[in-house]
N, C-alpha and C positions, 0 to 999 in steps of 0.2 A: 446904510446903503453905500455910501462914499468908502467906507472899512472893510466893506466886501469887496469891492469892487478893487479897492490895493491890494487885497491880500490874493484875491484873483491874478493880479498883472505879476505879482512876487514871485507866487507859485507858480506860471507858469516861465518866467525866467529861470526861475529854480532850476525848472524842469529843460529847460532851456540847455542852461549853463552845464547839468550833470550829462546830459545826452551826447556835448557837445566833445567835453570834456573825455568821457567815455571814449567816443570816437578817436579822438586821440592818440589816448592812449593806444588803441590798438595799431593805427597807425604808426608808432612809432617805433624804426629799426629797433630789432634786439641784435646785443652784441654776438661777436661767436663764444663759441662753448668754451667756454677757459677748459685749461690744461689739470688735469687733476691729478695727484702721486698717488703711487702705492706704495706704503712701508711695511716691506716684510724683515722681521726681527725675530730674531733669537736671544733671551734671558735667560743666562746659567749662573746658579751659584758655584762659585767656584770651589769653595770647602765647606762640601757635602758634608756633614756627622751620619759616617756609617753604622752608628753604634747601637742603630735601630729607633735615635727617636726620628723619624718621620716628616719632623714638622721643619728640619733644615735640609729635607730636599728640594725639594722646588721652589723659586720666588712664588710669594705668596703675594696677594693685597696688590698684585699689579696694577700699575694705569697708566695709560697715555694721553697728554696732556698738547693739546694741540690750540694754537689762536688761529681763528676761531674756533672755541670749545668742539669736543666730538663723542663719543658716546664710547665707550671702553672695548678695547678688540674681543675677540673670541683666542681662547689660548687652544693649545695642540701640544701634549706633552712629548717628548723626547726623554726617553728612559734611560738610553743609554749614556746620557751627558746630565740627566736629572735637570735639563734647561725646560723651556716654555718657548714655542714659534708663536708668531702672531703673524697674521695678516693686515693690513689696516688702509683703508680709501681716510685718505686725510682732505681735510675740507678743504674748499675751496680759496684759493689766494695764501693758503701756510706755507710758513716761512721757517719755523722752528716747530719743534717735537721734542716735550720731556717723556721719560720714561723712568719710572719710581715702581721702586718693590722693598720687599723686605727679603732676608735668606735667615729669619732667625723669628722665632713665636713664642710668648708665652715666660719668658725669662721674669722672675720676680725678686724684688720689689722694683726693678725702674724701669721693666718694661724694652721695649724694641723701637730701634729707629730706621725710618726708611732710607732708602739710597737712590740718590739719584743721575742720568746721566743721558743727557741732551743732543738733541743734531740743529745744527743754525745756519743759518745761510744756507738754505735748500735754494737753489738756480733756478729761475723762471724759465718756464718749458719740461721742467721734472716729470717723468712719468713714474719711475721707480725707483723704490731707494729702496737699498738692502743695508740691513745696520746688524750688528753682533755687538753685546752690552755685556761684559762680567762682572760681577758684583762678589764679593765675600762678605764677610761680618765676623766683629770681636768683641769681646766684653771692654768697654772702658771702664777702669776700675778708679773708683767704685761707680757705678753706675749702669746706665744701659747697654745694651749691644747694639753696637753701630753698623750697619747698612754700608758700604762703600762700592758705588760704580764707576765705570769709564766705558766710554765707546773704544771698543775693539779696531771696530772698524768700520766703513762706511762708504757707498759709493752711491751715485747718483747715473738714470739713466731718461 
């Protein structure tokens, strides 16, 4: 009787406590909307092989690497420069953006390396950033073909 009657008084503090607690939360201000970028870029390899193989037109295996992590653009090809546009809503509070591809597939035995090339110190209050990445790739001999980027260029708005 007496073990009922605690577990009675617990559970309703419980119930107490969550209710309480609950109210709270809702009670309490939410910040304002933080400020969010958009990075629109363009990725061209800069030495196309016109010689019909295919697979050194366009960067391949793209990604955009953002802290905190984001989920990978949507590409939009450009034909007549053989590049890739993207779009991208970058998460919340980023402060830097990698962008890694490859301009070269399928090379054997040692295979393909990617290239990569950064924007840092994105300004708080950012809405838009426009970035242009060129990338080439060569055989290191003996060995893979390397990936080489740089940011072209870059502006913030």
């Amino acid at each position: 009787m007496f073990a009922a009657t605690q577990l009675r008084r617990v559970l309703a503090i419980g119930s107490v406590l969550v209710t309480t607690g609950t109210l709270g939360i809702v009670g309490v201000a939410q910040p304002a909307a933080a400020t969010v970028a958009v990075l629109n870029a363009t990725v061209d390899c800069l030495n196309v092989n016109y010689s019909g193989d295919t697979r050194d037109w366009y960067p391949w295996s793209l990604q955009v690497y953002t802290s905190p992590p984001s989920s990978a653009p949507n590409l939009v090809a450009v034909p007549a420069t053989h590049a890739f546009q993207f779009t991208k809503t970058l998460p919340d509070g980023a402060t830097s953006v990698g962008i890694t591809t490859q301009c070269s597939s399928g090379h054997y035995p040692y295979g393909d390396f990617s290239g990569t090339a950064g924007i840092t110190g994105i300004p708080a209050g950012t809405t838009a950033i426009t970035a242009s990445v060129a990338c080439s790739t060569a055989p290191v001999s003996p060995g893979p073909w390397l990936t080489t980027c740089s940011l072209q260029s870059v502006s913030f708005s």
